[in-house]
C-alpha positions in Angstrom: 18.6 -19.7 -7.5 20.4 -17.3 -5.2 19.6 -16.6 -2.1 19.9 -13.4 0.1 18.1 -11.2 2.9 16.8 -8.0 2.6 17.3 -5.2 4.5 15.2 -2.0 4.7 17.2 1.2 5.1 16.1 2.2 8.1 14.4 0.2 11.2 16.2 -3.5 11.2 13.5 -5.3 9.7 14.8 -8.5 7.7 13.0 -10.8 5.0 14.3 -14.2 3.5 14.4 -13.4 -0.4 15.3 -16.0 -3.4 16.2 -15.1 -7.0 15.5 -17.4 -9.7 16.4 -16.5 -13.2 13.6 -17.2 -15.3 15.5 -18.4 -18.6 14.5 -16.9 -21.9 13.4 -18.5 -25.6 16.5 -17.7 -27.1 19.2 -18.7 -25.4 21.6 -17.4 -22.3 21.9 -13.9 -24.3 18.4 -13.2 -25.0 16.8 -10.7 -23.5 13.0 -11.5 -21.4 10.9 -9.6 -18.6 8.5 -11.2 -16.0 5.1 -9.2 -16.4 2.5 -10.9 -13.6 2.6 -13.9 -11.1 -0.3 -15.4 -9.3 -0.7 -17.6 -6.5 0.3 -20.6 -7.9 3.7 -18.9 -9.2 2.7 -19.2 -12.7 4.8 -16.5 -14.2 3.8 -14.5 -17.6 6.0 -12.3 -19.4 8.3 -11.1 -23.3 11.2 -12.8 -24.3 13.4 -12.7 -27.5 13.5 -15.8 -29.0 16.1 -17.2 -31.3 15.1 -15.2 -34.2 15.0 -12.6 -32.4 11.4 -11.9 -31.8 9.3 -10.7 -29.1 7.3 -13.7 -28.0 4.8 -14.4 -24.9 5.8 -16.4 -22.6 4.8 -18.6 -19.6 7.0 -19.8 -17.2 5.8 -22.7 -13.9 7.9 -24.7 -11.6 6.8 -28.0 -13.5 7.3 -26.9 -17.5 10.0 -23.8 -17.4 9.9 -21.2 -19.8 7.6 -22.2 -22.5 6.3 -19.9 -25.7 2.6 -19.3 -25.3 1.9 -18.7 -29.5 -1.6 -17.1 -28.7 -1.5 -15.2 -32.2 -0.9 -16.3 -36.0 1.8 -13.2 -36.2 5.1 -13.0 -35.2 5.3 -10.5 -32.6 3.0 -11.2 -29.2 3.7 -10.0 -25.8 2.1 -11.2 -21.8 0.8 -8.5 -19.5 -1.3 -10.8 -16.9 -2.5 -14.0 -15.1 -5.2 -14.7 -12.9 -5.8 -17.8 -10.3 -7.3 -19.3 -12.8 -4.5 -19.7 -15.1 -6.1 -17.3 -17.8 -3.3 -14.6 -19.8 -4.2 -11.3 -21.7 -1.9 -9.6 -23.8 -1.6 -8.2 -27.5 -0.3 -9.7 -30.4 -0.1 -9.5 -34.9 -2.4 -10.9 -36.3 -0.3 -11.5 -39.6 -2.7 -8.9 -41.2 -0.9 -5.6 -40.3 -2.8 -5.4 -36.8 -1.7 -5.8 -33.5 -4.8 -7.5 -30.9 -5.6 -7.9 -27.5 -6.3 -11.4 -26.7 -7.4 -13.5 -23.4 -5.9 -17.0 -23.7 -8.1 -19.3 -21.5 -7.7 -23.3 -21.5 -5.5 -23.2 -24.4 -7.4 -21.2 -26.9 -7.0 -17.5 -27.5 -9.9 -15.4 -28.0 -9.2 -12.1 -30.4 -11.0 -9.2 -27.8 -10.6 -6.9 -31.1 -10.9 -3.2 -31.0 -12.6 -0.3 -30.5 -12.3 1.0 -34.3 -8.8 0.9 -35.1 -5.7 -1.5 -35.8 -4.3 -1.4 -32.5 -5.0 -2.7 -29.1 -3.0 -4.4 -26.3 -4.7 -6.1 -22.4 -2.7 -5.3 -19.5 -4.9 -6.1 -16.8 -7.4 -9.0 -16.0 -9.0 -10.1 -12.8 -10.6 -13.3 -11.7 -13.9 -12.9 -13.4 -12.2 -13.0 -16.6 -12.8 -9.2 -17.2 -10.1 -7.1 -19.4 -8.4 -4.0 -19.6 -6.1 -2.5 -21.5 -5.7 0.1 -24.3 -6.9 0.5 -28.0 -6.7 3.1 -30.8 -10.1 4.2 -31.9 -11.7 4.2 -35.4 -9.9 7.3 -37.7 -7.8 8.2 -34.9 -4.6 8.0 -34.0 -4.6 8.3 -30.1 -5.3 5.5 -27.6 -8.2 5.0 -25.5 -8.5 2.9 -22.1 -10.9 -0.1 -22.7 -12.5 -2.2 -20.0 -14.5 -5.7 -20.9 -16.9 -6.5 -18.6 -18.5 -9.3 -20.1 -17.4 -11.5 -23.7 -18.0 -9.1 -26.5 -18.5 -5.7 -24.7 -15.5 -3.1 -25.4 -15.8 0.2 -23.0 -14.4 3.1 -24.4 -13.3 4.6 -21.0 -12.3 8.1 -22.8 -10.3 10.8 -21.1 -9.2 13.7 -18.5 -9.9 15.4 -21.3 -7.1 15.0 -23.5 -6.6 12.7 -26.3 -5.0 10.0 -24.6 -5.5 6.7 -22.2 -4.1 3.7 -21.2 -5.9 1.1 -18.8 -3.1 -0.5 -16.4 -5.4 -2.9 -14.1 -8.4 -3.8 -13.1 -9.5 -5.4 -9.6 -12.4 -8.1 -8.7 -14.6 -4.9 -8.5 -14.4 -3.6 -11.8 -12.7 -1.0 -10.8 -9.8 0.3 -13.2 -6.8 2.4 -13.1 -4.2 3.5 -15.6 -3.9 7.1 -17.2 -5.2 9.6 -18.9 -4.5 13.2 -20.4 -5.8 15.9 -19.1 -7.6 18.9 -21.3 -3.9 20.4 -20.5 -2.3 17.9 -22.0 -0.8 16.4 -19.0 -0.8 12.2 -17.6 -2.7 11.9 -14.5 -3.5 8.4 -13.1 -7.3 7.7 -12.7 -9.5 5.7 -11.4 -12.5 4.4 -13.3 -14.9 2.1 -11.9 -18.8 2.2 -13.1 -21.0 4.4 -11.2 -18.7 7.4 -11.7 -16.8 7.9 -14.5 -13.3 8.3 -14.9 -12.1 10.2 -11.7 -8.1 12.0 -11.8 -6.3 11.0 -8.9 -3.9 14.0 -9.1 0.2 14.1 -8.5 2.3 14.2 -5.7 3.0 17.9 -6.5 4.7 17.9 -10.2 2.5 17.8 -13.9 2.4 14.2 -14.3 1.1 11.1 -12.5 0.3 7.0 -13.9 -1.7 4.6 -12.1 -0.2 0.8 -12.4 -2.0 -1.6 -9.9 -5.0 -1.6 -8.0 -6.3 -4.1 -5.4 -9.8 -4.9 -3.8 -9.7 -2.2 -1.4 -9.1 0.1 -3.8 -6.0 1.2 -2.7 -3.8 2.0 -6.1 -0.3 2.6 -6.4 1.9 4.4 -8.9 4.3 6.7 -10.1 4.2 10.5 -10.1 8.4 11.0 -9.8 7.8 8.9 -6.9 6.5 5.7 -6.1 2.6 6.6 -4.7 0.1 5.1 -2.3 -3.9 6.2 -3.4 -6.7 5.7 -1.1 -10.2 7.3 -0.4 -9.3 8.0 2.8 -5.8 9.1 2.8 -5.4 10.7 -0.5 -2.3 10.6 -2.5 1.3 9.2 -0.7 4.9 9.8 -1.2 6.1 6.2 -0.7 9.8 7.4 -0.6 12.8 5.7 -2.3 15.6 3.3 -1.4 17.8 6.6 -1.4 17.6 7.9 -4.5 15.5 10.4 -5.9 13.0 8.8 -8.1 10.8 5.3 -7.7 7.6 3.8 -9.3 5.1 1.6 -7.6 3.8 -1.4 -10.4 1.8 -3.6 -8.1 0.0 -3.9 -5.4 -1.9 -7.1 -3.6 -4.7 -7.8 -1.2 -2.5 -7.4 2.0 -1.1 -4.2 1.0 2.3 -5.2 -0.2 3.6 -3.3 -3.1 6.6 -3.7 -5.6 8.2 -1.6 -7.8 11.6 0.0 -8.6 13.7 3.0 -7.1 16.8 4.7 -7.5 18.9 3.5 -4.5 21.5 7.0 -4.9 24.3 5.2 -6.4 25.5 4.6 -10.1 26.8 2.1 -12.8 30.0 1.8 -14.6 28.0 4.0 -17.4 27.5 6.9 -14.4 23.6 5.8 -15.0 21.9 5.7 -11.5 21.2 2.2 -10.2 18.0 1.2 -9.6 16.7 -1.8 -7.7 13.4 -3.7 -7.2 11.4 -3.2 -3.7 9.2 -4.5 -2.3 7.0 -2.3 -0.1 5.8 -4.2 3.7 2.5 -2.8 5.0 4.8 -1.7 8.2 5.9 0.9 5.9 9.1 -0.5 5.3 10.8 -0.4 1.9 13.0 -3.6 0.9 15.8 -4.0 -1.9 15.7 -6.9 -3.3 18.5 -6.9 -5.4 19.5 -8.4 -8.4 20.8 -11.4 -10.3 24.7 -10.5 -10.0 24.1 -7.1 -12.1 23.2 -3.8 -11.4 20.0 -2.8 -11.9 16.3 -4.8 -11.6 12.7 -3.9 -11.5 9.9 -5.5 -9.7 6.6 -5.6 -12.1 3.9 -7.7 -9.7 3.6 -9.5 -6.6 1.1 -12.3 -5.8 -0.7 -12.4 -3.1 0.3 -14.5 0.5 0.6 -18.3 0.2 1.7 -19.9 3.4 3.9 -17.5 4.3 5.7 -16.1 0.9 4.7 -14.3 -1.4 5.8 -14.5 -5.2 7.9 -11.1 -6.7 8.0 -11.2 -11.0 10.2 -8.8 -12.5 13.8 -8.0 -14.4 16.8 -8.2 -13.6 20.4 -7.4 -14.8 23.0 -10.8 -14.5 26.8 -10.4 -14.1 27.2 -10.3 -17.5 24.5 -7.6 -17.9 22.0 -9.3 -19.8 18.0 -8.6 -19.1 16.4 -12.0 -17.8 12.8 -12.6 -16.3 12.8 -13.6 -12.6 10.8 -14.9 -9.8 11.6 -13.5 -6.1 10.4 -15.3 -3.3 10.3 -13.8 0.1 9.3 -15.4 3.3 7.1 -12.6 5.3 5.5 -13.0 8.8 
């Protein structure tokens, strides 16, 4: 585990940050990527394993990085975990099908379709509900699905286009993701119950994605840059770490949000760097760096447990290999 501060660029503010790499199922050249944490730093996420395979994986303090087998297939992926210990994610069935599943107390429920051979759960919140994305029956585009209940499948449709992806849900029911418009174009929505699917526009360009959500329904994003949504305030430019582009993945009860930016530098391969953040509700943007390489991602942060709060993601080693990690950063 490596240890560090972080530094935001402007303003002085400091935070003690930890790295841990995270291991993968095949070995110290196999590739993995941390997907969700919860409070209890239970960590879910892909990883190749030795033959090569993209497996699901959980990884705790206690048991390491363990392969969760939640389908009969080869191929089977992690997306999220709640406090309760529950994962969703999408895997073959060994029948030429790909299925969402919720794995809860060590069996996996098949949450099937909504009329096709394809679906995937990217979100779940603390009341077991789902959300993710399907293909529909004779077509080939995808659809955003919410589960509010065992063995109820919403078809959350569109903007108007042909296509939508659910990215999270919150304890509210309340989902976000994206969603074509009649245009053609992505634009992050919000969907939650009483109203529909609502567009919450773009910081300016054609295009926008909606990636986490908390219970204040504040969402966060990307739209070219990382973006703040609220009722009240609208659509915000969250900035970068100096570079020109960033994404916001995650976002938690407090307000703290992760993500990845350009930082304005680039790599050996003239590729611009990017590095994880994580986002203080100051207003101040930290890098947290990486293993030893160049570049890393922050996917999801938990929320606040005495004092720290737990940072999943992917970063490049010395060596330049892709590995799941935890971050740890003392706040307050």
């Amino acid at each position: 585990m490596g240890e560090r501060r972080a530094r935001a660029p402007a303003g002085g503010v400091t935070a003690q940050v930890s790295i841990r790499d995270l291991g993968t199922l095949g070995g110290g050249g196999a590739f993995s990527q941390a997907k969700a944490v919860n409070r209890l730093a239970q960590v879910v996420g892909t990883s190749r394993d030795a033959l090569g395979r993209s497996r699901a994986f959980l990884w705790s303090e206690t048991a390491g990085i363990t392969d969760l087998k939640p389908c009969a297939g080869v191929s089977s992926s992690a997306n999220d975990i709640n406090e309760q210990g529950e994962i969703v994610g999408g895997g073959d069935t060994g029948f030429g099908a790909f299925h969402a599943y919720l794995l809860s107390e060590g069996t996996s429920f098949d949450l099937g379709t909504l009329g096709g051979n394809e679906s995937e759960a990217l979100g779940l919140n603390r009341l077991g509900q789902v959300a993710g994305h399907s293909r529909t029956g004779g077509e080939s585009a995808k659809h955003a699905f919410f589960i509010p209940e065992p063995g109820e499948m919403l078809d959350l449709g569109t903007l108007g286009g042909a296509t939508s992806i659910a990215h999270d849900v919150n304890e509210r029911g309340e989902v976000v993701g994206l969603a074509e418009t009649a245009a053609g174009q992505p634009h992050a929505f919000l969907w939650t119950a009483t109203d529909g699917m609502r567009d919450l526009g773009t910081l300016g360009g054609t295009a926008s994605m909606a990636l986490g959500i908390n219970d204040r329904t504040e969402v966060v994003g990307g739209s070219g840059r990382a973006f703040l949504w609220s009722e009240h305030g609208g659509i915000l430019d969250l900035g970068t770490l100096g570079g020109r582009t960033s994404c916001a993945n995650d976002v938690n009860g407090l307000g703290y949000i992760v993500g990845v930016s350009q930082t304005g530098e680039t790599d050996r391969r003239s590729i611009p760097v990017a590095h994880a953040f994580l986002r203080t509700p100051d207003e101040r943007m930290l890098d947290l760096g990486t293993l030893g390489g160049e570049h890393s991602s922050a996917a999801a942060v938990s929320d606040e447990v005495d004092g720290r709060l737990w940072v999943a993601g992917h970063s490049h080693d010395a060596s330049g290999c892709i590995r799941a990690v935890l971050w740890t950063v003392r706040v307050g």
